[in-house]
Structures are given as structure tokens and as C-alpha cells.
Backbone bond lengths (Angstrom), bond angles and torsions (degrees), N, CA, C in turn:
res aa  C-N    CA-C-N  psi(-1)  N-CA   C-N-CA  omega(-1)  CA-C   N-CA-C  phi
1 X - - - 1.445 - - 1.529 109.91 -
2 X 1.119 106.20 -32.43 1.816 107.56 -161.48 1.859 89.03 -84.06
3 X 1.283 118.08 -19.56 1.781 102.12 175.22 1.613 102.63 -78.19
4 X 1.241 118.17 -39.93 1.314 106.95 170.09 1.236 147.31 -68.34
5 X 1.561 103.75 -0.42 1.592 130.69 -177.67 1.544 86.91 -96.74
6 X 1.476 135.57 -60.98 1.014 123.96 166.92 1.643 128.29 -26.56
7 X 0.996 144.67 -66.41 1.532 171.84 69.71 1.346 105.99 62.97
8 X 1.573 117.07 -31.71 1.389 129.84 -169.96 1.736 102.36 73.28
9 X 1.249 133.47 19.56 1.270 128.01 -170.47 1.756 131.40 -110.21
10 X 1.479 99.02 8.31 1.008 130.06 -140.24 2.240 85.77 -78.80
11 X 1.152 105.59 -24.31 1.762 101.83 -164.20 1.517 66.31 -86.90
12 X 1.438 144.57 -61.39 1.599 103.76 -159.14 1.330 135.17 -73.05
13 X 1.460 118.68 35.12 1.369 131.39 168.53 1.369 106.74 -112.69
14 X 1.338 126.35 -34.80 1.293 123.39 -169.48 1.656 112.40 -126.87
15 X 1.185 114.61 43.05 1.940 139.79 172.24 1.300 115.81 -146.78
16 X 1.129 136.52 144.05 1.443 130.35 154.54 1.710 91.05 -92.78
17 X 1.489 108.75 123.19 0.983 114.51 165.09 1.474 126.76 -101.50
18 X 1.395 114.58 140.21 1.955 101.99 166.69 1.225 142.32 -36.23
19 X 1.350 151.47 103.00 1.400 134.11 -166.61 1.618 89.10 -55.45
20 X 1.361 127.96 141.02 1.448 123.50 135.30 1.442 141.38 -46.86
21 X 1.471 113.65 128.02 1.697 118.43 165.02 1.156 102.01 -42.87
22 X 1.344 134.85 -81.84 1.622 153.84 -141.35 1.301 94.40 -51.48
23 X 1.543 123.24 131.98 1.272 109.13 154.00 1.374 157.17 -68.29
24 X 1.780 98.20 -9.27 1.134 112.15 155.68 1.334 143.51 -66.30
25 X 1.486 93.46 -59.78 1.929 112.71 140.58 1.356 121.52 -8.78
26 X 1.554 94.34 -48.42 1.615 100.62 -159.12 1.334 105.09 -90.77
27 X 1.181 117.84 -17.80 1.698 129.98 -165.72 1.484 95.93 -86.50
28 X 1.311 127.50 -42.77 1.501 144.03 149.82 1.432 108.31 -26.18
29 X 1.058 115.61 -83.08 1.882 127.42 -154.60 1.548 88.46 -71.32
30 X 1.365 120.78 -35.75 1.953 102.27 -166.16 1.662 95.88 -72.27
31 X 1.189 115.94 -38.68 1.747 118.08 -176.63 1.463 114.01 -46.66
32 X 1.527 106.23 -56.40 1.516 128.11 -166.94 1.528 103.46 -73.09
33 X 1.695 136.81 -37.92 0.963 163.08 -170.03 1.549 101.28 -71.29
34 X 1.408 115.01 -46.22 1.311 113.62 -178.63 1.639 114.68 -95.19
35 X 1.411 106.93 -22.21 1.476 110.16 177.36 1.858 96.01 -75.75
36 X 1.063 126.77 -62.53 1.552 133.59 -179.62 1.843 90.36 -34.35
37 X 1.720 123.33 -85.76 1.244 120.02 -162.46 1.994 104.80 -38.21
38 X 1.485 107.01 -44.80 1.930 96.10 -166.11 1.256 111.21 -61.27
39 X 1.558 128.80 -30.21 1.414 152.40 158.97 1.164 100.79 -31.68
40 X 1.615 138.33 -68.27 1.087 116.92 -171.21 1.347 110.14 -104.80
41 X 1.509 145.53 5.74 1.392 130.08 138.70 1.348 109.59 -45.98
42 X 1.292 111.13 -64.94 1.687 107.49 -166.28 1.264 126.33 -35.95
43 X 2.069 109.59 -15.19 1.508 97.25 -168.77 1.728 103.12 -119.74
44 X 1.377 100.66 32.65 1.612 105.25 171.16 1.283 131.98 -112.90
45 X 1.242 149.99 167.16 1.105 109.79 167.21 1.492 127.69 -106.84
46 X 1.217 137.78 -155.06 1.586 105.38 175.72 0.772 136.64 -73.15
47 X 1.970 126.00 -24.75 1.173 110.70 164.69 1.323 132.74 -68.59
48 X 1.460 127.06 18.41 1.377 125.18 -171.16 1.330 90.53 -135.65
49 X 1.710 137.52 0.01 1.187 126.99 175.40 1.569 99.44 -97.37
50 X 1.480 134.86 -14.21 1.610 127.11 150.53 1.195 115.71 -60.02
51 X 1.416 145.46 -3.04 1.352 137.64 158.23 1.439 113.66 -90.04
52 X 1.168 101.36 -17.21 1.716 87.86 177.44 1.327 121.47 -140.04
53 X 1.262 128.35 15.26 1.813 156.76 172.06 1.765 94.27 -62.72
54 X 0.823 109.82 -45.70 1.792 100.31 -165.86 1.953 108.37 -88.74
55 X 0.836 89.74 5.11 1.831 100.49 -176.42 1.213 91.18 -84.47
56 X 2.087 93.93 141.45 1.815 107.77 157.76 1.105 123.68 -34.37
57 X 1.148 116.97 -65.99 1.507 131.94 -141.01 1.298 101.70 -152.70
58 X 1.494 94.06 166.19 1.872 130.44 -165.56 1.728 81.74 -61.78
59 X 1.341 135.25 -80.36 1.182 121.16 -155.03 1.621 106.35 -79.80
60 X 0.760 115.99 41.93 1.863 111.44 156.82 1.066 119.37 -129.29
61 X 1.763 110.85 -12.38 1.460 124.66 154.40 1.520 137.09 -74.96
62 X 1.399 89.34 -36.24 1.506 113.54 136.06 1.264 112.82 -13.65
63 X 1.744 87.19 -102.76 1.574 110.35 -160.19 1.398 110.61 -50.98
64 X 1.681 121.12 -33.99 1.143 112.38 171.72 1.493 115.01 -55.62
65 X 1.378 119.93 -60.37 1.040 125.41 172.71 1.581 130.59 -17.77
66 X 1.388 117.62 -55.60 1.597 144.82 151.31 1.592 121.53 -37.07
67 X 1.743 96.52 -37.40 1.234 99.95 -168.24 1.854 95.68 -84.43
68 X 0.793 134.22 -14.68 1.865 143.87 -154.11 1.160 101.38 -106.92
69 X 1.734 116.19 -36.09 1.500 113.57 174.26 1.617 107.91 -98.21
């Protein structure tokens, strides 16, 4: 968590956030969305990155995450 607080990414692990209309917005949240999700693959190892590799988003990896610990 604390690399993703670093990162500024830290609400997309623990919010379901709106995708944005705007296309900029949106060009935004898919960047940040995918930098936040590699953030927390990177710090698992594989057997705990098959529980949560196929998830949308930072907070459902999360939550999975929560749910395992």
C-alpha cells in the first residue's frame, strides 16, 4: 500500500472508481489503472498473482487480496 500511496495510486486500490466520459480523463484513469494494477502484481509472488491476475481493477485485487489474507 505505502508504494501505492507513493505513486499517488493508493484510492485505486481501495475505491471502485468511475471510468471517465472525457477522453482525456479516460486516457488518464486507463494509464494510472494499469500502473496501480502492475504495482501490486509486482509484489506477489505467483502463486498469489493467480488469484488476482484476471481481475478489473486495482480494488478487486485488493479486495481479493484481503480476502486470502
Amino acid at each position: 500500500m505505502s508504494i501505492l500511496y507513493r505513486n499517488c495510486l493508493k484510492h485505486f486500490a481501495l475505491n471502485t472508481i468511475a471510468i471517465p466520459v472525457d477522453t482525456d480523463e479516460n486516457e488518464k484513469y486507463q494509464e494510472e489503472m494499469a500502473r496501480a494494477k502492475s504495482i501490486i502484481l509486482d509484489k506477489f509472488k505467483d502463486h498469489v498473482v493467480l488469484h488476482i491476475a484476471e481481475k478489473d481493477t486495482a480494488n478487486a485485487m485488493w479486495e481479493a487480496l484481503t480476502k486470502l489474507y
